[in-house]
C-alpha positions as CSV (number, residue, x, y, z in Angstrom):
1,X,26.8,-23.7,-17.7
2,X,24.2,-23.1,-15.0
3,X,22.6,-19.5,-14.4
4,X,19.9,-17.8,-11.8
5,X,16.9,-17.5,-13.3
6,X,16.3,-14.8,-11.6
7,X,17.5,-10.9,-11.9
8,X,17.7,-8.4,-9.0
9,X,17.5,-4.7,-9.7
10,X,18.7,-2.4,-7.0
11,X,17.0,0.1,-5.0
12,X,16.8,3.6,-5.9
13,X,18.9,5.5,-4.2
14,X,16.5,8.8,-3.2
15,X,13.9,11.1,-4.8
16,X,14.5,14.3,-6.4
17,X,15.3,17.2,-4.1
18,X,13.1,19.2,-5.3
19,X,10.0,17.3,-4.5
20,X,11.4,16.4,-1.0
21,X,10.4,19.9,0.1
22,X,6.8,18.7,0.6
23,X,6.0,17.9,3.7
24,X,2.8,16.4,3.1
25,X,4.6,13.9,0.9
26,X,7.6,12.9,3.4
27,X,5.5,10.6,5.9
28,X,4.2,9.0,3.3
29,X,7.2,8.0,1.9
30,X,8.5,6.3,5.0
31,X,5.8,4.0,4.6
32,X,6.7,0.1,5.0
33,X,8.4,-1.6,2.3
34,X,5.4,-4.3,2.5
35,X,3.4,-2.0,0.6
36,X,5.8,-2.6,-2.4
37,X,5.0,-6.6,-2.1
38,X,2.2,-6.0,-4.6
39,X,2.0,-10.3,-5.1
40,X,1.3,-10.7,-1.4
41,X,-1.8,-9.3,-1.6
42,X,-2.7,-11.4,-4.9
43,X,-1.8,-14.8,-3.2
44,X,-3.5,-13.2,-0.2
45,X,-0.7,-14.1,2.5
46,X,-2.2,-12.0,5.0
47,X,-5.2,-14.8,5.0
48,X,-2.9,-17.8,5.0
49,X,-0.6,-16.7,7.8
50,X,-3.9,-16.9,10.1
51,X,-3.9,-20.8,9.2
52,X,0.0,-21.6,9.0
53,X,3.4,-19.1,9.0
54,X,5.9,-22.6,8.0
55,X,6.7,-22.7,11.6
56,X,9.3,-26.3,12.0
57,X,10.0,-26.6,8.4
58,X,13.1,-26.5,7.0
59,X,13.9,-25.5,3.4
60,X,17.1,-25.7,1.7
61,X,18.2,-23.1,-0.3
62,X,20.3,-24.5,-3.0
63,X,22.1,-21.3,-4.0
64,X,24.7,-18.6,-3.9
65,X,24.4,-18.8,0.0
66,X,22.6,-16.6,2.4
67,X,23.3,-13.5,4.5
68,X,22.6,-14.4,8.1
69,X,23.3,-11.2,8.7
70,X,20.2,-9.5,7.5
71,X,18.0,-7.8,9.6
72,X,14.9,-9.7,7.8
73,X,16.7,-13.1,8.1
74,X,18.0,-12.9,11.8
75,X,17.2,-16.1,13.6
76,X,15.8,-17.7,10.1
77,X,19.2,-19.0,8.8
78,X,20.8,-22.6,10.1
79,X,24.3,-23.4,9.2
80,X,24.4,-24.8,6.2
81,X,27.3,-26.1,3.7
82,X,28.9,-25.2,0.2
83,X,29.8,-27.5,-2.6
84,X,33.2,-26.8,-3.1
85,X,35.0,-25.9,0.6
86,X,34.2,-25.9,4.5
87,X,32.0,-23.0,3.9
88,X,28.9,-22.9,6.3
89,X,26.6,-21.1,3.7
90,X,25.5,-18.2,5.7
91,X,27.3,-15.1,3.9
92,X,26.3,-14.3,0.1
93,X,28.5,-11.8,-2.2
94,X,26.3,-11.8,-5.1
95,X,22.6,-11.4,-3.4
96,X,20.4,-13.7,-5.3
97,X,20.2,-16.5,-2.6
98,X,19.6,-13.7,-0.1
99,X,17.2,-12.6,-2.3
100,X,15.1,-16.0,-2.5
101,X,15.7,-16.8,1.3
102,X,13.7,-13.3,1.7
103,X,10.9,-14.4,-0.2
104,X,10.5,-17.7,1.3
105,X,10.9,-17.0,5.0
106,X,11.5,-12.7,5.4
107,X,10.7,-12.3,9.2
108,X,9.2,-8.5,8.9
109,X,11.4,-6.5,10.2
110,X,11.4,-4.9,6.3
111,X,9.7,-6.9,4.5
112,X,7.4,-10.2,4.9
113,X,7.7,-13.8,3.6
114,X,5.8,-16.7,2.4
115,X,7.0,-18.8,5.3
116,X,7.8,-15.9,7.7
117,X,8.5,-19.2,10.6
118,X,9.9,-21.5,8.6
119,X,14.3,-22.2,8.7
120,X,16.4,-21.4,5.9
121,X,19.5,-23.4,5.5
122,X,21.8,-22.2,2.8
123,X,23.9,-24.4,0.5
124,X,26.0,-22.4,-1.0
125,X,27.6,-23.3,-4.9
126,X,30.3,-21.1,-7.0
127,X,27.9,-18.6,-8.5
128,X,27.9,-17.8,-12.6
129,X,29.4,-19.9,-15.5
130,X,31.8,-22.2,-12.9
131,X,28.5,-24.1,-11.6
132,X,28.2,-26.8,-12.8
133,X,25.6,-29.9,-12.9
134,X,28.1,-31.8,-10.3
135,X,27.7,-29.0,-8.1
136,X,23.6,-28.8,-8.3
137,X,23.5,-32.4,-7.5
138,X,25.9,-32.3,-4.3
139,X,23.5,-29.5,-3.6
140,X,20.7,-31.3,-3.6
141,X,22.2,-34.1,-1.6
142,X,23.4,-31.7,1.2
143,X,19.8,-30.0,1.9
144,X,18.6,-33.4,2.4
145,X,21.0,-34.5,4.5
146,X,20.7,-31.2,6.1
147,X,17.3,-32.0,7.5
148,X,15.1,-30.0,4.6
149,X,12.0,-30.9,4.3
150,X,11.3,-28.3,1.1
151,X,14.4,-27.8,-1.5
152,X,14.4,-24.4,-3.8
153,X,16.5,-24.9,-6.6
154,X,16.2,-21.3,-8.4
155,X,18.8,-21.7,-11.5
156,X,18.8,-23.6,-14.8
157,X,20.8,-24.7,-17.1
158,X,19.6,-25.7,-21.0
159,X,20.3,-28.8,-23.0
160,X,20.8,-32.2,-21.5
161,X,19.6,-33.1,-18.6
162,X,22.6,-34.7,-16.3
163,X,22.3,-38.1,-14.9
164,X,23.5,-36.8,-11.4
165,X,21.6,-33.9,-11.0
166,X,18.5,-36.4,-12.1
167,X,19.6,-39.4,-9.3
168,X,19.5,-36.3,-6.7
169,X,16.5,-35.3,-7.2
170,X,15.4,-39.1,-6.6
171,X,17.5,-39.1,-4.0
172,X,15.3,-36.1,-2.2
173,X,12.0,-37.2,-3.2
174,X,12.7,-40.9,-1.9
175,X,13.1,-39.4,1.2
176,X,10.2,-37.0,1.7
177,X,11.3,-33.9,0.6
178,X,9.4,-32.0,-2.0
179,X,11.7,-29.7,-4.6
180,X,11.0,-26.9,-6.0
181,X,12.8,-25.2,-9.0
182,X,12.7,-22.4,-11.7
183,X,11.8,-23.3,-15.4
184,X,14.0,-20.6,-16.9
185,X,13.9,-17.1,-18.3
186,X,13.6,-16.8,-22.1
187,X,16.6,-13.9,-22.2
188,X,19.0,-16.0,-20.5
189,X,18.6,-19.8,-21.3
190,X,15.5,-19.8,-24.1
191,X,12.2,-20.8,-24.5
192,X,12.2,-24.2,-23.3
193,X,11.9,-25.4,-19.0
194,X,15.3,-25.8,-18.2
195,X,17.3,-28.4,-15.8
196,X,16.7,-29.4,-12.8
197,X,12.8,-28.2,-13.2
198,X,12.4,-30.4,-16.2
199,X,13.3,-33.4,-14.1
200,X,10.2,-35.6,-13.3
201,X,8.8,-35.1,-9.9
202,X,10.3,-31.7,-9.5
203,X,7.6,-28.9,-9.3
204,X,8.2,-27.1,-11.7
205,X,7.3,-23.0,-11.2
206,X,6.4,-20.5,-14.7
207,X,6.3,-16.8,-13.7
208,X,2.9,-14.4,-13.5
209,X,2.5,-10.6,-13.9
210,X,0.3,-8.5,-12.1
211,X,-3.5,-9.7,-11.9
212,X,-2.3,-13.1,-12.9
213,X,-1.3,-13.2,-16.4
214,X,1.5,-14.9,-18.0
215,X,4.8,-13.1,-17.6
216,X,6.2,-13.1,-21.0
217,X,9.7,-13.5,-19.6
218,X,9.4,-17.3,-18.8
219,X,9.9,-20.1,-20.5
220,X,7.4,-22.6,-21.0
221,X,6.8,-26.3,-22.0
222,X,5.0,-29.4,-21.2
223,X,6.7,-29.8,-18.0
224,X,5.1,-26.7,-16.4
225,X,3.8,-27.7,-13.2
226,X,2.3,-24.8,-11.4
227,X,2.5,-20.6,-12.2
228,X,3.3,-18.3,-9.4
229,X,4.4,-14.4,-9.6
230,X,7.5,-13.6,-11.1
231,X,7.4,-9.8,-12.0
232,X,8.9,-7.0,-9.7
233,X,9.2,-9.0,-7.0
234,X,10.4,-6.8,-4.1
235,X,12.0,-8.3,-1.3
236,X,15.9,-8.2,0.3
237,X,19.0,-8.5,-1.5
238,X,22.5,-7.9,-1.4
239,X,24.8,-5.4,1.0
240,X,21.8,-6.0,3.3
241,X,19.1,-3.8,1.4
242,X,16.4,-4.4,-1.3
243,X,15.5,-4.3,-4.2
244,X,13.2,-5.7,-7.1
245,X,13.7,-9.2,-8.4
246,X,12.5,-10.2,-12.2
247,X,12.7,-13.9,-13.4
248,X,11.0,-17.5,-12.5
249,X,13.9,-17.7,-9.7
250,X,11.1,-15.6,-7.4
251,X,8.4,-17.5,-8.4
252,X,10.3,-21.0,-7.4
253,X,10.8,-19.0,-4.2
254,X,7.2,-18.1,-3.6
255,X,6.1,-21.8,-4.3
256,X,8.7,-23.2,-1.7
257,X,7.3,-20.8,1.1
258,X,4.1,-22.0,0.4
259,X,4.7,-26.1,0.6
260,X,6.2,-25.1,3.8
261,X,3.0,-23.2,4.8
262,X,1.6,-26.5,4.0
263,X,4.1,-29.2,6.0
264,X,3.8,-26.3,8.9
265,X,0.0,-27.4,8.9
266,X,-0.1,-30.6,8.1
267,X,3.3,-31.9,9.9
268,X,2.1,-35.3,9.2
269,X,1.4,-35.0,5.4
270,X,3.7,-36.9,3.0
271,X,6.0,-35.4,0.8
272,X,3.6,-36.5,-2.9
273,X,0.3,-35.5,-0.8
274,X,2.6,-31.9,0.0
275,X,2.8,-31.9,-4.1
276,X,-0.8,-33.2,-4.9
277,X,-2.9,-30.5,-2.5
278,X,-0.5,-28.0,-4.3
279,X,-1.6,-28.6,-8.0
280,X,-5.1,-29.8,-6.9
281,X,-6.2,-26.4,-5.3
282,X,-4.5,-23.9,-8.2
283,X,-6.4,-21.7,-10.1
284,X,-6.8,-22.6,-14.0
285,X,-5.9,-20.5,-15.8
286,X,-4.9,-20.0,-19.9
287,X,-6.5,-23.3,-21.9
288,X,-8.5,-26.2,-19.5
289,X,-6.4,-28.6,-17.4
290,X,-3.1,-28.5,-17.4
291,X,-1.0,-26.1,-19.9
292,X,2.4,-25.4,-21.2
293,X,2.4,-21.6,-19.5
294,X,0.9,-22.1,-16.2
295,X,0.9,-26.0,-15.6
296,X,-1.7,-26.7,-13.5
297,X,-2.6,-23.5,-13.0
298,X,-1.7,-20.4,-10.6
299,X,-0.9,-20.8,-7.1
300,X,-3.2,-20.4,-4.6
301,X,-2.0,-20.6,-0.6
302,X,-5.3,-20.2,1.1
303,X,-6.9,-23.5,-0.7
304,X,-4.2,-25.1,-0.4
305,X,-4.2,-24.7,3.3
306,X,-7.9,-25.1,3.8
307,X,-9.1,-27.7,1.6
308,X,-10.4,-31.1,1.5
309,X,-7.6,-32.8,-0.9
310,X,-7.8,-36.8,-0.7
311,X,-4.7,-38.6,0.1
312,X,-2.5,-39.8,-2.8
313,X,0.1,-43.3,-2.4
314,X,3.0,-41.6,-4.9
315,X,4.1,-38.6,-6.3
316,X,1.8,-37.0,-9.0
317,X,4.6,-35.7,-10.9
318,X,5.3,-39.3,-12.0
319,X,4.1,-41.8,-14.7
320,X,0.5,-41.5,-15.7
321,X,-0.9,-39.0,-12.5
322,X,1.6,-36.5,-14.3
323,X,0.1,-36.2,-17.8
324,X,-3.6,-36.7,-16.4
325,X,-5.8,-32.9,-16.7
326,X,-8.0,-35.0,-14.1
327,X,-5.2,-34.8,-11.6
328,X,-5.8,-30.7,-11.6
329,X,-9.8,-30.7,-11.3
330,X,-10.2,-28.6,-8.1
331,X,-11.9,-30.3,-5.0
332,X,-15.4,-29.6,-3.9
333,X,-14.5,-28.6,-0.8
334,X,-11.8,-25.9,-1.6
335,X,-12.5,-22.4,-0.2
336,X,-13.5,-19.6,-2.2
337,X,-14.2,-21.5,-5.4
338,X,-14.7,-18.2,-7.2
339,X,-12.0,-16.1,-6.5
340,X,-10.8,-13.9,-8.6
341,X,-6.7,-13.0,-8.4
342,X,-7.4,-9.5,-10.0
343,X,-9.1,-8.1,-7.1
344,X,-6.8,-8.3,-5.4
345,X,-3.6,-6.5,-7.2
346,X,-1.3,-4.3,-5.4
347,X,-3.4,-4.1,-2.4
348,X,-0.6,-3.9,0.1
349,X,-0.2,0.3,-0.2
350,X,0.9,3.0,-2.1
351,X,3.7,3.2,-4.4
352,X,6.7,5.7,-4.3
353,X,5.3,7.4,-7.3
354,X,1.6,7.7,-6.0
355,X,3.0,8.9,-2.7
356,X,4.8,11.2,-4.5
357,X,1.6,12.3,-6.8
358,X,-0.8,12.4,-4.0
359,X,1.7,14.6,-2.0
360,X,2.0,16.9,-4.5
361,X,-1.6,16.9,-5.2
362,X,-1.9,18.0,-1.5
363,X,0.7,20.9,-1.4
364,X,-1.0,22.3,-4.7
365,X,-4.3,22.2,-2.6
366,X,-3.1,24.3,0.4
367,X,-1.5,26.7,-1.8
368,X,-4.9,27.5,-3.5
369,X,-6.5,27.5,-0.3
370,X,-4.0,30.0,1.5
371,X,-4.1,32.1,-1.9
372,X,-7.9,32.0,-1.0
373,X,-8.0,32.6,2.0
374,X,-5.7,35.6,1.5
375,X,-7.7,37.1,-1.2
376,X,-11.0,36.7,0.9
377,X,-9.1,39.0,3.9
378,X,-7.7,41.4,1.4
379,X,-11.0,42.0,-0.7
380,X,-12.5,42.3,2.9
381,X,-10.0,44.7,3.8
382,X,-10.7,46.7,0.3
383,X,-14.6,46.6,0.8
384,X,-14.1,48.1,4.4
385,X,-11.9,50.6,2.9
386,X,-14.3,51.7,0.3
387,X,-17.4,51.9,2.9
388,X,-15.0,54.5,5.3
389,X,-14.2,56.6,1.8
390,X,-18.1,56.7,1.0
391,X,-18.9,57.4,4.6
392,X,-16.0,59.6,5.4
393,X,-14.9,57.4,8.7
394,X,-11.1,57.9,9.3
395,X,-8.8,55.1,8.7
396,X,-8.1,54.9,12.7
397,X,-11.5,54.5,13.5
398,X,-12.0,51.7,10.6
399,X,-8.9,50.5,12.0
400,X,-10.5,49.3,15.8
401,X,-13.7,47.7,14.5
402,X,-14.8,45.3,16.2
403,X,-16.3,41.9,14.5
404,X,-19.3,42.0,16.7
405,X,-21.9,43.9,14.2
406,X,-21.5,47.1,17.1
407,X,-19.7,49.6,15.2
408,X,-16.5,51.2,15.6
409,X,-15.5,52.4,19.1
410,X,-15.3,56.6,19.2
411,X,-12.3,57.6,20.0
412,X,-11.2,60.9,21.8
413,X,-12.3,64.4,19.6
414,X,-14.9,62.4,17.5
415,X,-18.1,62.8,18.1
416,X,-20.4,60.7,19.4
417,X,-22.8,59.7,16.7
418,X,-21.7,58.4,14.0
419,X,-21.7,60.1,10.4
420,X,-24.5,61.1,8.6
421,X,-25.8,58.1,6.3
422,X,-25.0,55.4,8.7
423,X,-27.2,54.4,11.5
424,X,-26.3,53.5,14.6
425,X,-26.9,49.3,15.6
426,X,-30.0,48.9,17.4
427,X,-30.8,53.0,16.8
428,X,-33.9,53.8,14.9
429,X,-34.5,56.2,12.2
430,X,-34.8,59.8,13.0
431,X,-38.3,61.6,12.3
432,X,-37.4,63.0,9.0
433,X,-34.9,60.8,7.8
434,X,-35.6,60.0,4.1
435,X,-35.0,56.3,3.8
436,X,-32.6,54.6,1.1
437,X,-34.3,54.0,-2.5
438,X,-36.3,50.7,-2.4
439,X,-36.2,50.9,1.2
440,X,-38.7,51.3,3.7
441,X,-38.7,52.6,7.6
442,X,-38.6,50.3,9.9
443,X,-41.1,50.2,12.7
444,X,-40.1,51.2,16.1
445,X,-39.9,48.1,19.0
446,X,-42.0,48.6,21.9
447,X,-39.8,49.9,24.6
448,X,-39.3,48.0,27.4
449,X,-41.5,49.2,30.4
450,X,-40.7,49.4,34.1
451,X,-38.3,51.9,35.5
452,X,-35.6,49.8,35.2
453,X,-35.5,50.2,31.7
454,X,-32.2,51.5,30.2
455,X,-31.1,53.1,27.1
456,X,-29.0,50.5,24.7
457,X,-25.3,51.9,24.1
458,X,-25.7,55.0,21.7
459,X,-29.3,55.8,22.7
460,X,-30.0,59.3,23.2
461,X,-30.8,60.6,26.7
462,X,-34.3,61.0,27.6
463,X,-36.5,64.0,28.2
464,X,-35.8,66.3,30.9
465,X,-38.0,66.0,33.9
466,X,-41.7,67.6,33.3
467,X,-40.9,67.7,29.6
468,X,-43.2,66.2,27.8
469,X,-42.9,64.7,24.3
470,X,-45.2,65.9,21.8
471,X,-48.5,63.3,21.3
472,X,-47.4,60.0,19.0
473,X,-43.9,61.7,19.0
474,X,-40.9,59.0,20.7
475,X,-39.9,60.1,23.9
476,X,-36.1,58.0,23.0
477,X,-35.6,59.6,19.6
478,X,-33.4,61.7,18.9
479,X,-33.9,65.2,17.7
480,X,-35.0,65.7,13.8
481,X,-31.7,66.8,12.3
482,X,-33.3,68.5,9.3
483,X,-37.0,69.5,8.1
484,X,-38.5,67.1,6.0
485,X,-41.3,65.2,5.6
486,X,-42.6,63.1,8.3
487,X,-42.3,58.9,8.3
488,X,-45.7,57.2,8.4
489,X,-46.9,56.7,12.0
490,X,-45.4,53.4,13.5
491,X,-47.7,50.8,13.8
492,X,-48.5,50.3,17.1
């Protein structure tokens, strides 16, 4: 019995309603789906689509066929073939192959792929427990027949290995064509790499986590060739929408995208050299040299595209290349020798739940500030009202204040000072006024001279004509209201 290595989990249908009412959170959460792609940022894809996007390479997806339908796969999708009738490949009930066709060669609309260029051409196989070995090798035969230059092979099956399905996979590397396939996930066929992946010459793919560690779902085994994200993968899937896909079925995927990011820049490369720049420029990781978790070591597009690999005469999957830790050793010329994969974890954007965090982390903050705002108007308000009780100024003159520091206008039937204990703006004290406690009289300006002086608004009229002012007395103040004591002479 054969199985896809690989699980999808479906979309969530919407968020709570209750949260929806934020506004500050709803743009947010229209934000691209390429900010759920958390591994694209890791392999940094952004960086190797500047060098090479798989455009004129052809890989054949060896699977439960393909929805040519998809918004993200219009244009990508060839006709292609199925195992068991006339079937042209390019319609998928079950999802997964539309799920791995996403990852390899998604053209943006939703989501982005490996290969966003490169040609998909579906070979569709009964899904479940009725494929069989026969049908993996006729698969394999038809994508190379088919013109592929790249074969994903994203199922397993444990036990024997099947003398067809090994003499296809000859078949395919005879003439040029790198494959690609899944080593298995523990829950569903066991610890051990799994057929076709255990073949020889077949790359075969373990699954990361996030920041590059081991994902504890994969099997492992001596026949590990290279490691490549496996956990959450988000991409398309079935009924034309999206969704999450767990298992070493998206990590084949991602590898495939990138040899096809490789023949796309180096059309003239052969299929072994394709293999050898592949494990050459990984990243080591878990024990030195090559390893039973992540082969050779993770993937790693950008070196791969930019480095200075020497040429190799055969595959080295096969015979004494393939058990050589020499065959790993990373060349002196590859870019960004220290890179660290952990930098650059789920780079691509914010989550749904941060988006919904931060959002409500914003409305709480303009409710506090509107409360604020609205407390400082109404202790305002209070402090105004507590100055016209002490002061005795009615409510309708409080009312018409002005902000500008003048005083309140006088309306009709008030007088025209204003009530004892508050000064007018730009009026001086009266002769006799007792000052405030702790307070002191201020001096009086110098008028302004010239006979074009005037009064400022609530000045008191001057002296009538021939009246003099007393010596050292103000000729613009106004009259003492009460005996008292006289102010200091101003300082003149």
């Amino acid at each position: 019995m054969r199985v896809y290595v690989g699980a999808l989990r479906p979309v969530a249908a919407g968020l709570l309603a209750g949260l929806m009412v934020l506004g500050a959170a709803q743009p947010a959460a229209a934000a691209p789906r390429r900010a759920e792609q958390w591994y694209l940022d890791e392999l940094r894809i952004d960086r190797a689509h500047q060098i090479s996007t798989g455009r004129g390479v052809v890989v054949g997806v060896v699977d439960t066929g393909v929805d040519a339908g998809h918004p993200d796969l219009r244009g990508r999708v060839l006709r292609g073939a199925s195992t068991r009738d006339a079937g042209d490949g390019r319609r998928d009930p079950a999802g997964h192959g539309t799920h791995m066709a996403g990852i390899i060669a998604a053209n943006g609309a939703g989501v982005d792929g490996i290969a966003p260029d490169a040609q998909i051409l579906p070979i569709r196989k009964p899904p479940g427990g009725s494929f069989t070995p026969e049908d993996s090798a006729t698969g394999i035969r038809m994508a190379v027949d088919g013109g592929a230059k790249v074969i994903n092979l994203s199922y397993g099956s444990a036990g024997a290995v099947d003398e067809g399905e090994v003499a296809a996979v000859r078949y395919a590397l005879e003439r040029d064509v790198v494959v690609v396939s899944a080593v298995g996930n523990v829950r569903q066929l066991g610890p051990d790499v799994t057929a076709p992946a255990n073949i020889p010459g077949v790359i075969a793919v373990t699954g990361t986590s996030r920041g590059g560690g081991f994902w504890n779902g994969s099997a492992q085994g001596p026949e590990a060739v290279i490691a490549a994200p496996g956990d959450e993968v988000y991409n398309i899937g079935r009924d034309r929408g999206y969704g999450w896909g767990d298992g070493t079925s998206d990590s084949s995927a991602i590898v495939s995208g990138v040899a096809a990011l490789i023949r796309s820049k180096y059309p003239k490369l052969s299929a072994p050299d394709v293999i050898n720049r592949i494990i050459r420029t990984a990243r080591d990781a878990g024990p030195p040299g090559r390893d039973p978790r992540f082969g050779f070591g993770r993937i790693d597009p950008v070196a791969a595209l930019t480095a200075d690999v020497p040429s190799v005469s055969a595959n080295p999957l096969l015979g004494a290349a393939a058990a050589s830790p020499s065959a790993a050793a990373p060349p002196a010329a590859a870019e960004d020798d220290n890179f660290d994969v952990t930098k650059y974890g789920d780079r691509g954007g914010p989550t749904d739940q941060q988006v919904m965090v931060v959002g409500i982390g914003i409305a709480v903050a303009l409710v506090v500030l509107l409360a604020l705002v609205g407390f400082l108007i109404w202790n305002r308000r209070r402090h105004r009202r507590d100055l016209a009780r002490a002061g005795d100024i009615p409510d309708e003159v409080l009312d018409r204040m002005g902000d500008g520091g003048h005083g309140p206008p006088v309306p009709v039937g008030h007088p025209a000072t204003p009530p004892s204990g508050y000064a007018q703006p730009g009026a001086h004290p009266a002769p006799g006024a007792h000052p405030q406690s702790g307070q002191h009289p201020q001096p009086t300006p110098y008028a302004h001279p010239g006979p074009y002086a005037h009064p400022g608004p609530g000045a008191y009229p001057p002296p009538a004509q021939g009246q003099q002012s007393p010596p050292g007395q103000n000729p613009w103040a106004p009259p003492p209201t009460s005996p008292g004591p006289t102010p200091p002479d101003t300082p003149r």
